[in-house]
Every structure is written in C-alpha cells, then in structure tokens.
C-alpha positions as CSV (number, residue, x, y, z in Angstrom):
1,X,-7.6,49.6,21.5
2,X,-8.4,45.6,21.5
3,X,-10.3,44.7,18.9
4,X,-12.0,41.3,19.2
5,X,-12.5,39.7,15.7
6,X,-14.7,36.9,16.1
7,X,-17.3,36.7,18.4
8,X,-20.4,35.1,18.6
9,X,-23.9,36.7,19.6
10,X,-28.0,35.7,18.9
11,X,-30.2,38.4,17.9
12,X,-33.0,38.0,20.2
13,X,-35.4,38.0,17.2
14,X,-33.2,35.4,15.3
15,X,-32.8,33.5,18.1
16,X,-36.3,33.2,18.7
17,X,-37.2,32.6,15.1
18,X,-34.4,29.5,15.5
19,X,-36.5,27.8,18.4
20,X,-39.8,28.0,16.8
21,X,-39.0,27.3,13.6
22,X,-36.2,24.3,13.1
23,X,-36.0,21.1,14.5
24,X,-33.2,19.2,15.5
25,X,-31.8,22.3,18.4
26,X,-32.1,19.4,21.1
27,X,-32.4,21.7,24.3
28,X,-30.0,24.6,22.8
29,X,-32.1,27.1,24.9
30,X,-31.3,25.5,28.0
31,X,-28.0,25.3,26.8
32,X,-27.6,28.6,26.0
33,X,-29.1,29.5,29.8
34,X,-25.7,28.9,31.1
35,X,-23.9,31.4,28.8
36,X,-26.2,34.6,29.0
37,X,-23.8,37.2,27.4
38,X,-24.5,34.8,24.0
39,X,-27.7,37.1,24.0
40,X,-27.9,39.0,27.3
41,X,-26.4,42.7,26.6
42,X,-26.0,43.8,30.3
43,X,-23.9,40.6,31.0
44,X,-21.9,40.9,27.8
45,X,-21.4,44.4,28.1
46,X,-19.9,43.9,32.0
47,X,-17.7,41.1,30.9
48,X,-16.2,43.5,28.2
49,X,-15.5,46.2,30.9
50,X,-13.5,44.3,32.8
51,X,-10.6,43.9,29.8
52,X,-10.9,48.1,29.2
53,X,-10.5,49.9,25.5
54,X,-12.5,46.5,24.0
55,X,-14.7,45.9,21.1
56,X,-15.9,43.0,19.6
57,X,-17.0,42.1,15.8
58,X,-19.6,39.9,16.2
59,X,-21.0,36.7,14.2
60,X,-23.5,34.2,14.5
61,X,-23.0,30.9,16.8
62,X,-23.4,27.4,15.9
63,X,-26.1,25.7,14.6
64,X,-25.2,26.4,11.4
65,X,-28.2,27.2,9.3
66,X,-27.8,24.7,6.3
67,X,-27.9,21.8,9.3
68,X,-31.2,22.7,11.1
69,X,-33.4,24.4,7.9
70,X,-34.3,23.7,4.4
71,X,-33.2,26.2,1.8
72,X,-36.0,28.4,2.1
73,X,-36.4,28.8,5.8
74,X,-32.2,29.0,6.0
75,X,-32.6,31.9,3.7
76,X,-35.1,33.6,6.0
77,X,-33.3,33.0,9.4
78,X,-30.6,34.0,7.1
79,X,-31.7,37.8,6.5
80,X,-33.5,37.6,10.1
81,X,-29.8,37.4,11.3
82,X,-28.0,39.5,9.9
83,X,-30.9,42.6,10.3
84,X,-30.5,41.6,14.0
85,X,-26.9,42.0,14.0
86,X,-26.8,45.3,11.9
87,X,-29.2,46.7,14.9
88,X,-26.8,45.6,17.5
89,X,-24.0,47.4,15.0
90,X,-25.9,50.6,14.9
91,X,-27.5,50.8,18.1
92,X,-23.8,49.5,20.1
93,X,-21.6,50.6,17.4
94,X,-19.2,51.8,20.8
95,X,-19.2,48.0,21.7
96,X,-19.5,46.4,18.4
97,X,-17.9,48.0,15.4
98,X,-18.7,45.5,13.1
99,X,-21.0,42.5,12.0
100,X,-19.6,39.6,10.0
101,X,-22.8,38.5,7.6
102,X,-24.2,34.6,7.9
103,X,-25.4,33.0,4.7
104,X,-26.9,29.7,4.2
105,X,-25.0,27.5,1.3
106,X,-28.0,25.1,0.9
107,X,-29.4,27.9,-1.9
108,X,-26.1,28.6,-3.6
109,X,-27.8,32.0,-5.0
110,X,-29.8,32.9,-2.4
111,X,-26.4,32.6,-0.4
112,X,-25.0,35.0,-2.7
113,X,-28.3,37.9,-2.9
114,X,-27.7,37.8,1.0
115,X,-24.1,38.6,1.2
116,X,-24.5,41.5,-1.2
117,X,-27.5,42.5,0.5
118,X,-25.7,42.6,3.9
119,X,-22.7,44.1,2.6
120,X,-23.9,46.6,0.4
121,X,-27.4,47.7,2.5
122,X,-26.4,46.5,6.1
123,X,-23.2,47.4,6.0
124,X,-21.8,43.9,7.0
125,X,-17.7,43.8,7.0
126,X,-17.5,40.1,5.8
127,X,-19.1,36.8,5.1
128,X,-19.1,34.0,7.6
129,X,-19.3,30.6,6.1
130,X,-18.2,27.0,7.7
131,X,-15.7,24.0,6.9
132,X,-18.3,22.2,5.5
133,X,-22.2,22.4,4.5
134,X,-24.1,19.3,5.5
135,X,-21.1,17.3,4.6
136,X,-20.0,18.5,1.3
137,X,-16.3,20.3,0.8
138,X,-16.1,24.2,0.0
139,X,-14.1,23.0,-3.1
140,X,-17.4,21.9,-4.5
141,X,-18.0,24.3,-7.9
142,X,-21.2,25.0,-7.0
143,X,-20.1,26.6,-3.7
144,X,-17.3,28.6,-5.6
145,X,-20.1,31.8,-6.2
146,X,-19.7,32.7,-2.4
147,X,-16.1,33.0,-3.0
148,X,-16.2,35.1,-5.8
149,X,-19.1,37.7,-4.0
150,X,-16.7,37.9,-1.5
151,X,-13.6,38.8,-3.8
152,X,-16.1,41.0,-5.8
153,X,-17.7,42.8,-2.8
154,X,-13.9,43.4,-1.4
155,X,-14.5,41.5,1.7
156,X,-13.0,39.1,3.8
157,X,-15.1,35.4,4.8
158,X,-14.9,34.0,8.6
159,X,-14.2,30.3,8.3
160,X,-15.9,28.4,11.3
161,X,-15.3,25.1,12.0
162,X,-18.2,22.7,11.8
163,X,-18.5,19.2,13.2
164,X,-20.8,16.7,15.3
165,X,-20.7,13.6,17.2
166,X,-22.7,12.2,14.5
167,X,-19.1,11.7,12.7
168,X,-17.6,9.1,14.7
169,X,-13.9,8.8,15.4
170,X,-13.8,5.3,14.7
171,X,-15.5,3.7,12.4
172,X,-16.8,0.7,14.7
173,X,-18.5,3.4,16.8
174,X,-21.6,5.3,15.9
175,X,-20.8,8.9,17.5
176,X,-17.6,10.8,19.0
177,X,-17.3,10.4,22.4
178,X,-15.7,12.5,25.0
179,X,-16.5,16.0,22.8
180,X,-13.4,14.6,20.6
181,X,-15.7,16.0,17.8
182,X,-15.2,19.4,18.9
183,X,-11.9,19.4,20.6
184,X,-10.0,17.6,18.0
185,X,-12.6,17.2,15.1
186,X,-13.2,21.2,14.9
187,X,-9.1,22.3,13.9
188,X,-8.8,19.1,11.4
189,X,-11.7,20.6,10.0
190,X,-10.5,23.7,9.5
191,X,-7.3,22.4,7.9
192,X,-9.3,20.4,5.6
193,X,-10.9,22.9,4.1
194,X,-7.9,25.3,3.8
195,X,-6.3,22.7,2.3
196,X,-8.9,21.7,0.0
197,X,-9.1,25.1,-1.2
198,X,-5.6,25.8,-1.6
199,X,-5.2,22.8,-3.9
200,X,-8.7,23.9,-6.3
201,X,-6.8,26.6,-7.4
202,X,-9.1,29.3,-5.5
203,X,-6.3,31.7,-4.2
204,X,-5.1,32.0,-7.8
205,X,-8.6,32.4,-8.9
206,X,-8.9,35.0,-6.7
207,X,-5.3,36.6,-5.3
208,X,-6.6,39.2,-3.3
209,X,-9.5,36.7,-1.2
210,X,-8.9,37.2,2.5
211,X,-10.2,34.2,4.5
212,X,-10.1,34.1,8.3
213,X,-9.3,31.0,10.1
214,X,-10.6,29.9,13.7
215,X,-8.5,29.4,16.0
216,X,-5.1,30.1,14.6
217,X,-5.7,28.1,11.7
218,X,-6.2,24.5,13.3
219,X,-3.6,22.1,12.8
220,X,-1.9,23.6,9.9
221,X,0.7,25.5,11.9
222,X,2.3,22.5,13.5
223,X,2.5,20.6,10.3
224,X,4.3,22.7,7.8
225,X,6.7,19.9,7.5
226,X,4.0,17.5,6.1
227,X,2.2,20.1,4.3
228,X,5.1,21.3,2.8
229,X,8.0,18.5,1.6
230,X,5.1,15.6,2.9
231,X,2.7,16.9,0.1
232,X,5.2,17.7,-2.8
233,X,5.0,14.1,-3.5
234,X,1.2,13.9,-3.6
235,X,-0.6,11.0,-5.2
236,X,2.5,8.7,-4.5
237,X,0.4,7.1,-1.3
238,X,-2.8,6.5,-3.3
239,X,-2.3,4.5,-6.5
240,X,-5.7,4.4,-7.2
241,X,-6.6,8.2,-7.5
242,X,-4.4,10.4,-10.1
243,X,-3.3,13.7,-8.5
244,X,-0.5,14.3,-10.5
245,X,-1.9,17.7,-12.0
246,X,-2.9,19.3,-8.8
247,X,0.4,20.5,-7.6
248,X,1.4,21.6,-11.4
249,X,-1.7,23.3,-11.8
250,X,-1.0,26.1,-8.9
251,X,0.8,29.1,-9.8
252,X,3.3,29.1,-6.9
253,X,4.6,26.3,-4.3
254,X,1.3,25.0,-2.6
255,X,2.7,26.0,0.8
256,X,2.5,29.9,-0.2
257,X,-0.9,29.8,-0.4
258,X,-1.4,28.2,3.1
259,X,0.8,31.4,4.7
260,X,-2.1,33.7,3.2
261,X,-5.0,32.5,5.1
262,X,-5.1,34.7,8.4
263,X,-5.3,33.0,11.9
264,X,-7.1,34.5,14.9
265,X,-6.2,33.6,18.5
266,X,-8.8,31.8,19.9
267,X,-7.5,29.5,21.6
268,X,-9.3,29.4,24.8
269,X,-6.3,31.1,26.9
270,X,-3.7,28.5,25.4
271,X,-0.1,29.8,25.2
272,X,1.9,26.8,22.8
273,X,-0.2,27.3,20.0
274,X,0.1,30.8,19.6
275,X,4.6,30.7,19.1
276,X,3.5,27.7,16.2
277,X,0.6,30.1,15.0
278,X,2.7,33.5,14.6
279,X,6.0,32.0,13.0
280,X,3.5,30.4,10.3
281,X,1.4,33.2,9.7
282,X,3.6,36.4,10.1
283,X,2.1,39.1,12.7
284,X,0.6,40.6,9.6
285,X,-1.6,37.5,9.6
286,X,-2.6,37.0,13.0
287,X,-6.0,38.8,14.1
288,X,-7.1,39.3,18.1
289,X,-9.9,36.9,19.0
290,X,-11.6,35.4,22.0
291,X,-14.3,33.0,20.4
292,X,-16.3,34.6,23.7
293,X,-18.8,33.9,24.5
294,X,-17.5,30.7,24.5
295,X,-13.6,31.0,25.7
296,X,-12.4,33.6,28.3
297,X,-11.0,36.8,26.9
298,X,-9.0,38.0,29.5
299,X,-7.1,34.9,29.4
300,X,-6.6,34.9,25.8
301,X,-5.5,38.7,26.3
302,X,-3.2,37.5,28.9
303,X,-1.6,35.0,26.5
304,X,-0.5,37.1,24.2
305,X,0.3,40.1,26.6
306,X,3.0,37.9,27.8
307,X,4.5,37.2,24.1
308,X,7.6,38.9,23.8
309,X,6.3,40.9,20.7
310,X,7.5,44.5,19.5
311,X,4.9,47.4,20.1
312,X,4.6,47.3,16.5
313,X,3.2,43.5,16.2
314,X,1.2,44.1,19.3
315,X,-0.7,46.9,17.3
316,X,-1.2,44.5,14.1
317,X,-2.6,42.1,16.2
318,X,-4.9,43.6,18.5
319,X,-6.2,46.3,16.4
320,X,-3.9,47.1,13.5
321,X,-4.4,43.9,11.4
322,X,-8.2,43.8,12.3
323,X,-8.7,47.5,11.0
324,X,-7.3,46.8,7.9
325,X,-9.5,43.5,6.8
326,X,-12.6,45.6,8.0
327,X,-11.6,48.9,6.8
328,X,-11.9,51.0,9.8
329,X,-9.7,53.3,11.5
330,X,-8.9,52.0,15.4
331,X,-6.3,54.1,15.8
C-alpha cells in the first residue's frame, strides 16, 4: 500500500463558491482547465490506477483563503471546504482515506471553531495552514491558538508553502521573475517558518506537535551546517537587534527541534534531495507524497523505488509513517 500524504483537490462546491465570491483569482479557472484531476474524479481516479495499491489524503490547493477573502467570507469558504472534502472522504474513502482540514488565520478564533469542528464532526486527520498569512510570521502570539487546537485535538498541521511574485527578488524590481517566487521562494519559505518556530519556543510548548513540511522540508536539509554551528553564535551578525536569550531560552540544542518536523517527498520526481532529506529527518520522519496534482507521482514513486532502502524504511515511508500521524491501520 502507497499512501500519498499531501494532495491537493477542489470540492466542486468550494471551488465554485471561490470564483463567484473573491476577487483577485486572475483566470485560476482557466488555469485550473489544464490540470482536470485538481477537480475531475474520472481523470484523477485513472491517473491513480496506473501507480496500483494508491491512496491519497487530500487538502486544499493554493489560493490560500486569508489572501483572496476577508475574515468572514474566509471562514465560510472555510467550512464550505472542508464539508466538500469530508464527502469526497466518505463517498471515495477506497481512494481517499483521509482529509487534512483548511482554516483561515485572518479570524484567529474562527480558525480555531473550524479545526475542532472538522476534526471532531468531519472527521478531518489534521490541520493545513501556510508559511505565512498575508505576510505575517506563524511565530506571531496571536497565531499560536491554532498550534495549541492542534496539540489539544492530537493532530498533526500540513505546512504549505506560500509565496507570490508580488515579493520581488530584488529589491530594485517590483515582482519575481522567471517563477523564482515559487521555485526558489516556496522552500526558503518553508525554512523560515520552521525556523521561526523552532526558535519561539513552540516545540517545547508543545513536545508532542507534529508538523508536516512540503517538500522534504525546503532548504533546511542541506544547511544543517549553518543551522547548526552557523546559528549557535546568533545575534553576533546583527549588533543592532539583542538575540542573546533565544538560544538559552530552548530546552535542548536548537537543531533537535529542526530533526522533529517531518518532511514529505514531493519533490516533483527529483532524486538529490531526497539522500539530503532522509539522513536529516530519519526514515521515521519522512512521509510519501506527490504534491499531484501538481507533480507526477509515478516519478516521485520511481525516485524513491530506486533508494537503496531496507523493506522496513520502505514501509515507514510509503504507508507505515503516514498511518501513524493519521491513525489508521494500512497494513
């Protein structure tokens, strides 16, 4: 069994909610025209086929909703959402085992009524929130009650990257050319806000949190070096901020904490990134996914067939891992 742990999908309902309702979608349902299995069952159902014993737990794509909706309408697309995924759950629950709930973080405790709603009515398996909302870092306090629903509620968080072209790679330039926004923007993102969250003290806060990073936790793999001995001498390259108490204040060496975030294997079919990934993480830590709709999953399959893993870590990490953080027996 191959159990595919994020996936992205649109509720026909939601997603037809999202084009009447919010501005700003540009031509998204063109866009989304020339990736029908992002709503079409019949084409998503024969792409899954094709890779055999295969399920997916399925999430919402981008936009995300705090972007494209003031609080009240986010809230509504927000419960929209996740009633359209729980159907897909319960009428496909041979195809998709799970559902990962979508909250909006522009009503902090609206944000928190939904996750318990989904988790304890729908029957959600976690909470999906991104790297940033509108601009504003997860290590904000008034963002921390999502974090502590989720350790309270015993359930895992999806951590999606979240980016634009609005936010330039230089700063003599306007926008991001060349999609550097999403190839290179989306893992530094992801990095940022683990890191960000490591150093507020959250994982001691909360011991037990399980968050799930895209695509095998973005740059932080390859820079254990600079996370590690680089940032044991933080503050010393910025003499005008006083971070001497941040390091002292964790229970345990900050680089711990960065080894307790799970990575998935999205990586669009790429082979380099998943040696870095695996020796950071652990095979404990590392969960199947595809990111399909929106990468190939036989390729990504393909990658890590050709690992040279013991049938042991290939269980964690196609099904054994994933069973665990939801809960379910794929056995």
């Amino acid at each position: 069994m191959i159990i595919d742990i994020y996936t992205h999908i649109f509720p026909q309902p939601y997603f037809d909610a999202l084009i009447r309702e919010t501005a700003g979608l540009g031509s998204l349902g063109e866009r989304m025209k020339g990736v029908p299995s992002v709503i079409d069952l019949d084409v998503r159902f024969r792409q899954m086929d094709k890779v055999g014993a295969y399920r997916q737990v399925i999430s919402l794509p981008a936009p995300t909703l705090e972007e494209v909706a003031e609080p009240a309408l986010a809230q509504r697309l927000a419960r929209l959402a996740n009633d359209g995924l729980a159907d897909l759950v319960a009428r496909h629950n041979d195809r998709f085992p799970a559902f990962v709930a979508s909250v909006a973080l522009n009503d902090i405790d609206g944000a928190v009524a939904e996750a318990q709603r989904a988790v304890t009515e729908l029957g959600a398996k976690g909470i999906q929130i991104h790297t940033n909302m509108c601009g504003r870092p997860l290590d904000d306090p008034e963002f921390l009650p999502i974090f502590d629903v989720a350790a309270e509620l015993g359930v895992p968080i999806w951590l999606h990257p979240t980016r634009s072209a609005a936010m330039s790679d230089y700063a003599a330039e306007k926008k991001s050319r060349f999609e550097m926004w999403w190839c290179f923007g989306w893992p530094y993102e992801t990095s940022i806000a683990m890191a960000r969250l490591v150093f507020s003290g959250l994982f001691d806060r909360h011991p037990d949190l399980r968050i799930i990073t895209h695509h095998l936790g973005g740059m932080i793999p390859y820079f254990d070096g600079r996370i590690g001995y680089g940032m044991e001498m933080l503050g010393s390259r910025t003499p005008d901020e006083d971070y001497s108490q941040v390091l002292s204040a964790l229970k345990r060496p900050h680089l711990e904490y960065f080894r307790e975030f799970y990575g998935d294997t999205a990586l669009m079919g790429g082979t380099s990134g998943l040696h870095a990934g695996l020796k950071f993480f652990g095979a404990d830590q590392v969960v199947f996914a595809t990111d399909t709709p929106f990468a190939p999953i036989k390729a990504t399959f393909d990658a890590i067939d050709a690992l040279d893993l013991s049938d042991a870590n290939r269980r964690k990490i196609f099904s054994g891992n994933a069973g665990r953080l939801l809960g379910l027996d794929f056995s």
